[in-house]
N, C-alpha and C positions, 0 to 999 in steps of 0.2 A: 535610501528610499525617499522619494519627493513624490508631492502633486504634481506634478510638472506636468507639460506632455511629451519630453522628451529622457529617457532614462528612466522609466516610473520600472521598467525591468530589468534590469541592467545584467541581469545571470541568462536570459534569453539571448538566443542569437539577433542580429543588427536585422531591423527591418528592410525588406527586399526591395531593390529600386523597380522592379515592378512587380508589388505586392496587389495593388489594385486588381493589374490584370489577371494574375493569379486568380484571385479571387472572383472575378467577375466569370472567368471561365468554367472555375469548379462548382461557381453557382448556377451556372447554364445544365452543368450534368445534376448534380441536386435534382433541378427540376426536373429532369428528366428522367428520372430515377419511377419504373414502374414493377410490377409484380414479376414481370420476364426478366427484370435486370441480373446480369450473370455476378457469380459472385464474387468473381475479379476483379471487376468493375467498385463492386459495393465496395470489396477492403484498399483498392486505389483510391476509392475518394475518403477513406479513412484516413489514409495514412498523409494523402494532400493538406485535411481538413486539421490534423493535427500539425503537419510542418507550419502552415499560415498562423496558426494559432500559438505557435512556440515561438516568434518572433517579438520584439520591443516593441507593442502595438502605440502606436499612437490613438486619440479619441475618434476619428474619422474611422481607421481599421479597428477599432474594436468594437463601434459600434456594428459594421457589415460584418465582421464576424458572429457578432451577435446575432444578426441574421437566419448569417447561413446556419448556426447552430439549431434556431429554430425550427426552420425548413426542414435537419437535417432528422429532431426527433422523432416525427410519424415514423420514419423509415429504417429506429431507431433497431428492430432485431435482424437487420440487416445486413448490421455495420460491425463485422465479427473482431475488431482491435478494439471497438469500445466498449466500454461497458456502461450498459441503460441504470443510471444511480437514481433513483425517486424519492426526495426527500421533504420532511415537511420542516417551516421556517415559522416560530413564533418569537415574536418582541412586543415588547411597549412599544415601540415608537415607531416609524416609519423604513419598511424593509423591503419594499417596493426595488429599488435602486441596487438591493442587493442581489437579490433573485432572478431580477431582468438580467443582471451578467452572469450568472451561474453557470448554463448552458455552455457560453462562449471558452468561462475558462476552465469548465470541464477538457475543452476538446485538448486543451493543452499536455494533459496529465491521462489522455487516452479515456475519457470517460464523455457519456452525454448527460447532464444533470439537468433533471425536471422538476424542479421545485414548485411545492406548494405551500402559498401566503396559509397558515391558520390561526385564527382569529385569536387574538390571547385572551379576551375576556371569556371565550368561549372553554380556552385550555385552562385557564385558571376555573372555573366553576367547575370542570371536570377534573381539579385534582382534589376539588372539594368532594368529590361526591355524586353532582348531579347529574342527570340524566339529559345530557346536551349532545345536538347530532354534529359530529368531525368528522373528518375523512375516511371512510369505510375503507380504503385499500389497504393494503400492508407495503410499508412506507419502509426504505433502507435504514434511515435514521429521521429522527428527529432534534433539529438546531433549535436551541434554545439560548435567546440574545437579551438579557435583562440589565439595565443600567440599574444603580445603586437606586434612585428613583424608588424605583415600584417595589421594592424591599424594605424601604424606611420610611420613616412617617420625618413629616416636616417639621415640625414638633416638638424631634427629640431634641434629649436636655444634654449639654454637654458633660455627660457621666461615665463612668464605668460601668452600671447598673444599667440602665437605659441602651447603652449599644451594646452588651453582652444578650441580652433577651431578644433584642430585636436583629441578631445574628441567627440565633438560635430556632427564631422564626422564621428567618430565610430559609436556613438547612431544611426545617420541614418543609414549607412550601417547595424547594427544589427536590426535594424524593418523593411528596405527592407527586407533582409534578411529570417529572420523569416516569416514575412508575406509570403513573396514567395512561401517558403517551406508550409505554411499551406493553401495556396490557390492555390497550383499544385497537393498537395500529401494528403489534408484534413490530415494534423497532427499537433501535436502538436510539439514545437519548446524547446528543453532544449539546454539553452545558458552555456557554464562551464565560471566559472571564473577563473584570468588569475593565474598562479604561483607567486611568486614573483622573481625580477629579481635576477641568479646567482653572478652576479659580482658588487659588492658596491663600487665605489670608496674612497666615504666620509660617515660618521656616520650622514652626514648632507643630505643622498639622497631626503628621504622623505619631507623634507623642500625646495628643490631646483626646481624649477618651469623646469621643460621640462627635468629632468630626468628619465630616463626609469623605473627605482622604481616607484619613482611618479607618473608615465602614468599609469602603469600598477594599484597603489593603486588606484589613480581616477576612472579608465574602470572598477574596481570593483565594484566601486560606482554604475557608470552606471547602469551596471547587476545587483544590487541588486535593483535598484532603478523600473528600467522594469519588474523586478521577482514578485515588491511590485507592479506594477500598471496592474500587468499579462500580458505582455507583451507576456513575456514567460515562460520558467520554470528554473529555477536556479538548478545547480550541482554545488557542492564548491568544484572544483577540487583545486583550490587553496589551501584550508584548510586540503587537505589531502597532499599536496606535502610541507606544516609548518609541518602535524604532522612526517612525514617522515622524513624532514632534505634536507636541499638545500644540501649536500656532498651526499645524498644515491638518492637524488630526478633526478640529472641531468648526464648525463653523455656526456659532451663534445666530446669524440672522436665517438662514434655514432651518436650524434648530428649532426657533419662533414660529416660524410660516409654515410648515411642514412637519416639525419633529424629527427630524435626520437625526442619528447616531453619531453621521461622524459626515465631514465633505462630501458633497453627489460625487465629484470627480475621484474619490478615491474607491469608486466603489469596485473599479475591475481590481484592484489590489487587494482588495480584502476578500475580492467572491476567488482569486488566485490562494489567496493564504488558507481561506477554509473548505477549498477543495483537496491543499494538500490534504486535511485532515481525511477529506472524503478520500481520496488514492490510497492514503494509509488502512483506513477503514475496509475496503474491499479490495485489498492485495494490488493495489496498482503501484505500489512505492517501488523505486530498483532495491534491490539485491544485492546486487555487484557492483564496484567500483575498479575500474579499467585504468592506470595510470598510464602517462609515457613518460619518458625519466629526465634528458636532458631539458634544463630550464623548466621542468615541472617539478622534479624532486630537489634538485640541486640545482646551480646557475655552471653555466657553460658546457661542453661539448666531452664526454667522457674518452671518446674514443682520441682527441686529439688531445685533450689537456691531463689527462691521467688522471687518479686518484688524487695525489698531493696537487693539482691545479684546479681541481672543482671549486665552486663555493657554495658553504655550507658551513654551518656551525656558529659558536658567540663571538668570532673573531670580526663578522662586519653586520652592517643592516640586512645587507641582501641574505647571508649563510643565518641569521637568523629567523629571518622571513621562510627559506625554506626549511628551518628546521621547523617552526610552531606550525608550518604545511604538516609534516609528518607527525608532529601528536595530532593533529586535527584528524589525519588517516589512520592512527591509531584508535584513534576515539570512535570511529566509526566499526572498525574491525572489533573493537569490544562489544561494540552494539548488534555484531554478528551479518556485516560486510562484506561481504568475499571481496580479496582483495587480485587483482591481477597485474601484469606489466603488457603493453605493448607499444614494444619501440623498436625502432629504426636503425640497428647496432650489431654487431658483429656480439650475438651470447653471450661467451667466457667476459668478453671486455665489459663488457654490460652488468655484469653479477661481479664485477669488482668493489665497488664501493659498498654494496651491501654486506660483502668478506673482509673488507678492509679498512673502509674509514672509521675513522672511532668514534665522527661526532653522529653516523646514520644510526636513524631510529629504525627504521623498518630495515630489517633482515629478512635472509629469505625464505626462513620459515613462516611469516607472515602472510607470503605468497602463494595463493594456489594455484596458478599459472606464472608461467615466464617467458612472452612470446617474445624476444628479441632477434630479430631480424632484416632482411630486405625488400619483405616482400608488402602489401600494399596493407594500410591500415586496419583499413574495413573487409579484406578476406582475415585478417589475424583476430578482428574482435569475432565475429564470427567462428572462429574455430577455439576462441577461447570461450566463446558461450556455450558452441556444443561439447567441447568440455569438459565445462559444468553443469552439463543438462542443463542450462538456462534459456528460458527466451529472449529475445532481443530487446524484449519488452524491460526488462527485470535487469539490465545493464545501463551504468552511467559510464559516460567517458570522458576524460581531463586531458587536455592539453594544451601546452601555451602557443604551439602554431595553429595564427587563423585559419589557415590553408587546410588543412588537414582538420579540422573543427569541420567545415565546410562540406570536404569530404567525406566527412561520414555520417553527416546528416541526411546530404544527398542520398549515399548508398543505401543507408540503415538506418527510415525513417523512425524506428521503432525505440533503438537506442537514444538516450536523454544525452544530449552534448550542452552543460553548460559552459556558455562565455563567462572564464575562468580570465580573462583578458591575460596582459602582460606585466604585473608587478605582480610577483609572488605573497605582497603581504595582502595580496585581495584573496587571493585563490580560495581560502577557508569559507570568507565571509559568503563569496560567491555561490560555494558550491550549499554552502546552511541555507541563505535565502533563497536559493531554487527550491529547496523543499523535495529534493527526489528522494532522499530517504529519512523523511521523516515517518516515524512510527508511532505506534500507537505503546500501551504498558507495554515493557519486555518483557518477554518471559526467557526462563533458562532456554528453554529450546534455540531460542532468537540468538541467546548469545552463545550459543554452542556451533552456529551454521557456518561462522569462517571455516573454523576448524573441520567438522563436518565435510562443506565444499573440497577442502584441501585434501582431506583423504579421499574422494572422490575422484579428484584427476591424477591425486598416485595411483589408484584402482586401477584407471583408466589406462596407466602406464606399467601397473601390470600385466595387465590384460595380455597386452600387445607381445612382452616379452613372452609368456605363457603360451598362448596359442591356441590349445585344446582350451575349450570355452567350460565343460562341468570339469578340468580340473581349479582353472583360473576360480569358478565359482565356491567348489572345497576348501581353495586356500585361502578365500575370508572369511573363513569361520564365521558365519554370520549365526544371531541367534535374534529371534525375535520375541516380543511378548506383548499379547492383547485382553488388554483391562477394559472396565467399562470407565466413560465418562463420568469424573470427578471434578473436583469446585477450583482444584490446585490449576486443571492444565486448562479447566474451561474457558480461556481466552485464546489461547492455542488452536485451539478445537474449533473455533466459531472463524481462525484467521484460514486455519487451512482448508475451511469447506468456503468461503466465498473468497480463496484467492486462485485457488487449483481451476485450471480449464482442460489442461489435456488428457489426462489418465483422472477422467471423471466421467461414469456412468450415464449421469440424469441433469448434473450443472443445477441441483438446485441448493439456493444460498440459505442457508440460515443464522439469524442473531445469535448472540449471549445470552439471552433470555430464553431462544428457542432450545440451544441448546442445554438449558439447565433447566426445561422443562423435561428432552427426553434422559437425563441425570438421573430427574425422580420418577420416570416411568418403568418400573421396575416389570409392570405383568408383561406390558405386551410391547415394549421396547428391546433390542438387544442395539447397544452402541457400543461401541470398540473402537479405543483409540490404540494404535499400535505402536512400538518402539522398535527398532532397529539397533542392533551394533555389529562390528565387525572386527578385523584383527587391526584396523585403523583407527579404530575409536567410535565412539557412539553417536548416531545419526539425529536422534529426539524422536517427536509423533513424525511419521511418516506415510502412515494410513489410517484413514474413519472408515467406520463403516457403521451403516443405521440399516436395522430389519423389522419391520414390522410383521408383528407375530402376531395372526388369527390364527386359532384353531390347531385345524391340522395344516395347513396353509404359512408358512410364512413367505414376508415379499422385503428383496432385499429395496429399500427405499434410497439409500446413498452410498457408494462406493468411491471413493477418489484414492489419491497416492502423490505422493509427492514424486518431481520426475527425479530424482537425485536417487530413487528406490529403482528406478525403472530397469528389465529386462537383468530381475536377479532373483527370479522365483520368489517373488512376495507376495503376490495375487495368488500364484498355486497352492504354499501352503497358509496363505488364509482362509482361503477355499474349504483344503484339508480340512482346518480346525471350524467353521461355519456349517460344513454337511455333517460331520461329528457332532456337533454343539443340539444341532436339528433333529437329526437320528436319536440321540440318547433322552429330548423333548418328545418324540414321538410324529413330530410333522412329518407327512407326508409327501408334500411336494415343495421347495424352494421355486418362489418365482425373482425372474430378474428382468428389467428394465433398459432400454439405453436409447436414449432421448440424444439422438444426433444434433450438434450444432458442428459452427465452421472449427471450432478448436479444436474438439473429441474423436477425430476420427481415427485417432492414434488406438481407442479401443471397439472400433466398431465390430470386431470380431472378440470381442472379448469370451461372451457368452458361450458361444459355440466351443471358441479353443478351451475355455472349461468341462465340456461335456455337457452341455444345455440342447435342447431343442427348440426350435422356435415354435412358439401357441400360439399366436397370431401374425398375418401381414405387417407388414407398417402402414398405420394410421397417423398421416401426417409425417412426420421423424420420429416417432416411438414404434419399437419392436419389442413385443415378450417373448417369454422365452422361459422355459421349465423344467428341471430335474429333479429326482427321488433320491432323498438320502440314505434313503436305503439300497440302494443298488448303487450308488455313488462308487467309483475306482479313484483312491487316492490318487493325485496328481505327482508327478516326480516334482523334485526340488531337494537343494543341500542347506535347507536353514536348520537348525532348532528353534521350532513355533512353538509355543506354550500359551496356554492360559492363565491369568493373573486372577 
């Protein structure tokens, strides 16, 4: 990573020799973009606006990018691939330069980000206490960018005593703080950690008690320490201004004139790195990781050099370049990665080295798919996302021919293809500094999804051998059980209701905070997070569900499902146990909702196939819809549902 203007992305693909015109055309439809625009059209220049945008921008395309990102946000509920992120940004110093790119390297990561500068003298008096006007709306998150500066007095004495107090005064100011922000604005709070300081007087800083290295190392601590107890959410800005270089990271004479944080020109790079946070944040990160084998995993051609001619292993530079590739894809698969193959190879020959070499890490149970064949790249990722019930969206793909890179960018603008280039000891570094799957805390669920996925497309290969679809369903024993929202899976809870789009009712997002408000609403809240397993092993949270309970009236308020639950009777006997839950409460009528967008229409009959009535027309894209639990007809299904 440099300031440069040439390589500042190097995990993007190469910019277009005619990228200009590109762009000068997809800005002519932009403009033209009016209330009749069809919505073909809308998610065409979606999918445009993010290919232009996933390229090595140099400073001229990034600023028209920037642009067009502008233009593009009025039209922002539009644009059914993006998702409208609204965030507010406070610092001490000048953040102007950040913000202004946010937009642009949203489109990259499939998001349109609208950032709001808020004043920090006005946020800091507000975590004091006082009664100062901020931004009314409810805001996704709030960035919070503080240098060691504004936490320490100039003053201090070179002691123990003196930077341990004045540590300790940050941590509170950082949970006023944040709390503030999440109890004005219902958002969530990302704290960045500090840079390291530019000017070292001794190689002894770190060691010396109340020097501003040292402050600054410590206040990391901090931040990671709050990030660990969710305090808030952690951006390692620090860790991108090491991988930079304190000489390209800072630039003193604007620092003076301005108050810059860091270089004007690095600023598309960092509004890049803290938007991964923001993709991770609202479920935009991929999922899946799609390999293809020869000269990705190993060096040479399996099908003509066999097993004992590959290279691989500690025997050279190259075989160990592609082994530390494989812990890197290991690393990921712990992190709960679905892993796949698609390659260009005759099967059996193809799944030999995974049976047979002794130095391979990944074996084939690591694999939830294994498309090796002849048929054309991008119909094979494609049929290895349906699957895995995944979207296109929620899939990266590795490999070291450009050509075929190319290819499926073009076909499947949706899938992430980092330029993984051609020396296997980049490939890791590559695919890290993209940031497609970076995440946020793990939780058990997250690392349990490889495996999960994997039993999934054996299901799927059930299925097939089986035939009759309720015996195929009996012989997964599936059993389910729905608890209410607790403090353990509450991170869980907040990812699957603002990452889920298709088997989702109403599409409305809520925080960690929101969430662990309806936690402790005990009268008139019923929330249900639900768990799955099967004779393949256990699935995690797979469904929420929130009802707001007046009266004799309750109204189901969110419904979503993960698609990996999909078309296995887990709606019916939720249902089941929800008109039970209702009936034995005494309410009278269940009302439901479903708030069409372009993702959702996978249950725009939901209601009905439940035994619902509809109570109203549609106003706008909302339809209600109403039945009695009392006269409710259990729905068929072969789970065992339970209540927790």
């Amino acid at each position: 990573m440099n300031a440069g203007e040439t390589g500042r992305f190097p995990w993007r693909a190469p910019l277009a020799a005619d990228w200009q015109l590109q762009w000068a055309a997809l800005d002519n439809r932009v403009r033209a973009m009016q209330a009749s625009t069809p919505p073909a059209e809308c998610e065409a220049i979606s999918n445009a606006a993010r290919r232009l945008a996933g390229q090595d921008l140099a400073t001229i395309e990034n600023i028209k990018l920037e642009k067009l990102a502008h233009r593009m946000l009025p039209h922002a509920a539009r644009f059914p691939r993006l998702r409208h992120v609204r965030i507010g940004v406070i610092g001490n110093r000048t953040l102007s330069y950040l913000t202004a790119q946010l937009p642009a390297a949203g489109l990259a990561r499939g998001m349109l980000v609208e950032a709001i500068e808020i004043p920090y003298d006005a946020a800091a008096a507000a975590a004091l206490g006082a009664a100062v006007p901020l931004h009314q709306s409810k805001l996704e998150a709030v960035v919070i960018v503080l240098d060691a500066g504004s936490l320490i007095k100039s003053d201090m004495f070179l002691d123990e005593k003196t930077e341990t107090r004045a540590l300790a005064e940050a941590q509170t100011f950082l949970l006023r703080l944040t709390r503030a922000m999440s109890r004005m604005m219902s958002s969530t709070a990302i704290v960045a950690t500090v840079p390291p300081d530019r000017v070292d007087i001794s190689s002894s800083e770190l060691a010396l008690p109340g020097s501003t290295s040292r402050f600054s190392m410590r206040l990391n601590e901090v931040i990671v320490d709050g990030a660990r107890r969710r305090d808030w959410v952690m951006w390692d800005l620090a860790a991108l201004a090491v991988r930079v270089g304190a000489e390209n990271w800072f630039d003193a004479v604007r620092f003076h004139e301005a108050k810059t944080p860091f270089h004007v020109s690095l600023a598309p790079l960092v509004a890049d790195h803290l938007c991964r946070t923001l993709a991770a944040l609202v479920g935009k990160s991929c999922r899946a990781l799609v390999l293809d084998l020869d000269n990705t995993l190993w060096g040479g051609d399996i099908g003509d050099d066999g097993v004992a001619g590959i290279r691989l292993g500690e025997n050279s530079a190259e075989g160990e370049a592609y082994l530390s590739f494989q812990r890197f894809i290991l690393n990921l698969r712990r992190r709960g990665v679905v892993l796949a193959i698609c390659s260009k190879n005759t099967d059996s020959i193809a799944r030999e080295p995974f049976r047979s070499h002794p130095d391979m890490l990944l074996r084939e149970e690591h694999i939830a798919v294994f498309q090796a064949n002849w048929e054309d790249k991008a119909s094979n990722l494609q049929a290895i996302a349906d699957a895995l019930s995944l979207d296109l969206e929620s899939v990266a793909f590795a490999d070291d021919n450009a050509a075929e890179r190319e290819r499926v960018r073009q076909e499947l603008p949706l899938v992430s293809v980092p330029e993984i280039g051609a020396d296997p000891a980049n490939y890791a570094a590559r695919i890290a500094d993209s940031g497609v799957f970076d995440h946020l805390l793990l939780t058990i669920d997250d690392q349990m999804r490889a495996g999960s996925y994997r039993g999934r497309a054996a299901g799927a290969e059930l299925k097939s051998k089986i035939g009759n679809y309720d015996e195929y369903l009996r012989s997964l024993k599936m059993s389910a059980s729905a608890s209410r929202f607790d403090p353990v899976n509450r991170a869980r809870i907040a990812q699957l209701i603002n990452k889920s789009n298709q088997f989702n009712l109403t599409t409305r997002r809520y925080s960690e905070s929101d969430v662990q408000q309806f936690e402790q609403s005990h009268d008139g809240i019923l929330c249900w997070q639900v768990r799955l397993e099967d004779v393949f092993g256990p699935h995690g949270i797979i469904a929420i569900i929130i009802v707001r309970k007046e009266a004799m009236t309750w109204t189901i308020d969110t419904w979503l499902m993960s698609c990996r639950a999909l078309t296995r009777g887990i709606e019916e006997a939720l249902m089941n146990l929800l008109m039970a839950e209702a009936r034995q409460a005494g309410a009278e009528t269940l009302i439901g909702e479903y708030i069409a967008t372009p993702r959702n229409a996978l249950v725009a009959d939901f209601y009905p196939r439940m035994g619902f009535t509809t109570l109203e027309n549609q106003l706008g894209s909302a339809t209600r819809y109403g039945a009695q639990p009392a006269s409710f007809r259990p729905l068929k299904h072969f789970i065992d549902a339970r209540l927790c």
